[in-house]
C-alpha positions, -999 to +999 in steps of 0.1 A: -140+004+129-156-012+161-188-018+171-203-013+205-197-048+227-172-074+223-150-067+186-125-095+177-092-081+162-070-098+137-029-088+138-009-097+112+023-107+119+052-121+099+043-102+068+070-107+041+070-079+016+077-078-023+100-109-023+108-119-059+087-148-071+094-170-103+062-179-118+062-217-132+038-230-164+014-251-160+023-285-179-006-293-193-015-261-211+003-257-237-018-236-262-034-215-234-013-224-202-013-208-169+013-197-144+017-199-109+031-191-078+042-210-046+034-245-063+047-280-052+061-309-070+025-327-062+007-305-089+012-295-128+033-264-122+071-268-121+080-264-082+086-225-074+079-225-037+083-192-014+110-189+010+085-186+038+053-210+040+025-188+035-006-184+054-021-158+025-011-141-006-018-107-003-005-093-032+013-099-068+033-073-087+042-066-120+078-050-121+071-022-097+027-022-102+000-041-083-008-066-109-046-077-103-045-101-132-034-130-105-063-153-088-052-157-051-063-176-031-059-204-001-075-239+003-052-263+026-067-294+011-053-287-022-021-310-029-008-290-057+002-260-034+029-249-005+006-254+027-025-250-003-018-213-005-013-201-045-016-176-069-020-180-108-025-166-138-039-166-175-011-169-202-025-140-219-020-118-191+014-135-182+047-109-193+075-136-194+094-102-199+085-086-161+099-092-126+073-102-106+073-103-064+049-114-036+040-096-006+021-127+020+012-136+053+035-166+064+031-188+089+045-175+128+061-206+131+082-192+102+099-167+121+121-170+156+104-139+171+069-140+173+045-112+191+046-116+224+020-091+228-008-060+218-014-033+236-049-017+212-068+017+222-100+031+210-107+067+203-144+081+211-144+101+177-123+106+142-111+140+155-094+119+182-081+093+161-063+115+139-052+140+166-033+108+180-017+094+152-002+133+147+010+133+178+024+097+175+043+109+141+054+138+152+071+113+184+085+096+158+096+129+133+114+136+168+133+106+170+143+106+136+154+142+133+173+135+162+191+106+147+197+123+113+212+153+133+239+130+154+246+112+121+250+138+098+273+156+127+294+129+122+295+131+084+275+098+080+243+111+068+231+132+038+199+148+046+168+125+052+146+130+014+110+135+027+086+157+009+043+160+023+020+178+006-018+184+014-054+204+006-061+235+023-094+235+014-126+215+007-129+201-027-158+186-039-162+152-051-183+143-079-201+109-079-193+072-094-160+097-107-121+090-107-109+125-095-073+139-090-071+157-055-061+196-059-033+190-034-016+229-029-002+232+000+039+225+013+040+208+048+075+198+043+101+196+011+135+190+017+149+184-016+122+207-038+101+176-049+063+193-046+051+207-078+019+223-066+012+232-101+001+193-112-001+184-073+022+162-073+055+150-060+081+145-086+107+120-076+141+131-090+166+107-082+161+067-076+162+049-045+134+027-022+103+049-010+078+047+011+043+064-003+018+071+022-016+090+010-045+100+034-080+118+026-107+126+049-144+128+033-171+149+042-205+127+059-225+105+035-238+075+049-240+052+012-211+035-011-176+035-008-149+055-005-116+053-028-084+063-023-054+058-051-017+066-054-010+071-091+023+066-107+023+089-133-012+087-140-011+054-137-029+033-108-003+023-083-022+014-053-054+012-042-080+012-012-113+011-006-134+014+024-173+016+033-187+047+045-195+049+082-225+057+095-217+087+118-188+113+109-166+117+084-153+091+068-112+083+062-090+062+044-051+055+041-028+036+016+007+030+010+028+015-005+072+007-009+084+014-046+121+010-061+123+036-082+150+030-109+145+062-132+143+102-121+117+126-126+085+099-114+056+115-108+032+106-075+001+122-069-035+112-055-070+102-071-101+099-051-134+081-057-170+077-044-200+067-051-227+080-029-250+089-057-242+130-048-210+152-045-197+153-013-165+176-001-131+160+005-118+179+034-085+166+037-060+152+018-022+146+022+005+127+003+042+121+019+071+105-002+100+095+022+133+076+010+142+046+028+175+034+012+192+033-023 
């Protein structure tokens, strides 16, 4: 969101995504110790530095969950950290058991292409916002389908998985409540993954995905706005966004999942807080495999 006048905008570059991390113990906590992430030889952890230097953590994950048990943080005038960016943890929470990764900012300097540039627009209204991201998927639905055709004429291509799924109707949201959105309608299913029934996308054979959820909610000036991909009924990922002032407001998450067993089940929860119900007006989940 932008306001009227001069708006600075941050781009993120250089983001390095789930990379396995090896948590070290803190030496001198032995009956309650900690664990940590990108530490140096300087501190009390064993050193278990990432392969980038970080600028941020952004996230820690428990096998394939957002784990939000893990204090993150940055402070470059601690010695006890890679570039005084870390990440720890409480024994008790610690699963010694669990593969954990990172996703983090590094440094540019890290990397031997940088941005060279940003080209940025601004839409007048959310109508217009969302009627140009359609138009730039379905640019990019375009380019895809025409690559997945020229492969899979040349027998190196099994049809693209890719199953969306949305509301066709207005559904109303009670307050301060976690609420599964009714989503019943098939945009696209090309291996029979919706299940309108539980609205939900069952995934029935493993691979790498990439979940993407959006919801659109009805006017309300007060509290925030919530939107969750669940992992069979579990919370998988999570975001959260202020109400706006004029219109409608929207939020977006995804997120990039291994999936190692069949029959998963993805679906949406929605929550907000605006002391009244208020309709969601649109909702839509898509489930698209990116590799094995």
């Amino acid at each position: 969101m932008v306001n009227e006048g001069l708006n600075q905008v941050e781009v993120f570059e250089g983001v390095v995504v789930r990379e396995l991390a090896n948590p070290s113990k803190h030496s001198n906590y032995a009956a309650s110790p900690y664990y940590a992430i990108n530490a140096n030889t300087a501190g009390s952890y064993p050193s278990n530095p990432l392969t980038h230097k970080p600028k941020q953590i952004l996230q820690v994950f428990k096998n394939s969950k957002l784990d939000s048990s893990w204090v993150l943080g940055a402070d470059g005038t601690v010695t006890g950290w890679i570039n005084g960016v870390y990440a720890y943890i409480l024994g008790s929470n610690f699963d010694p058991t669990a593969q954990y990764s990172v996703t983090y900012l590094a440094l540019p300097e890290e990397f031997t292409a940088p941005l060279i540039s940003v080209e940025c627009t601004v839409d007048n209204n959310l109508k217009t916002t969302v009627d140009t991201l359609v138009d730039e998927l379905a640019k990019v639905t375009t380019d895809v389908g025409a690559l997945e055709v020229a492969l899979r004429n040349r027998g190196l291509l099994n049809k693209l998985l890719h199953c969306s799924i949305q509301t066709d109707y207005a559904q109303s949201i009670p307050t301060a409540t976690d609420t599964k959105v009714g989503l019943n309608y098939v945009n696209q299913d090309t291996h029979g993954l919706a299940n309108l029934v539980s609205s939900s996308i069952i995934i029935k054979e493993p691979g790498t995905y990439v979940i993407t959820g959006y919801a659109t909610f009805a006017g309300s000036t007060s509290g925030i706005r919530t939107l969750t991909i669940m992992y069979n009924d579990n919370f998988l990922v999570r975001q959260n966004t202020n109400a706006v002032s004029i219109g409608n407001t929207f939020v977006s998450v995804f997120d990039i999942v291994k999936i190692t067993t069949p029959n998963q089940q993805i679906s949406l929860q929605v929550y907000q807080n605006s002391g009244n119900a208020i309709n969601l007006t649109y909702a839509r989940l898509i489930l698209l495999k990116v590799g094995d």
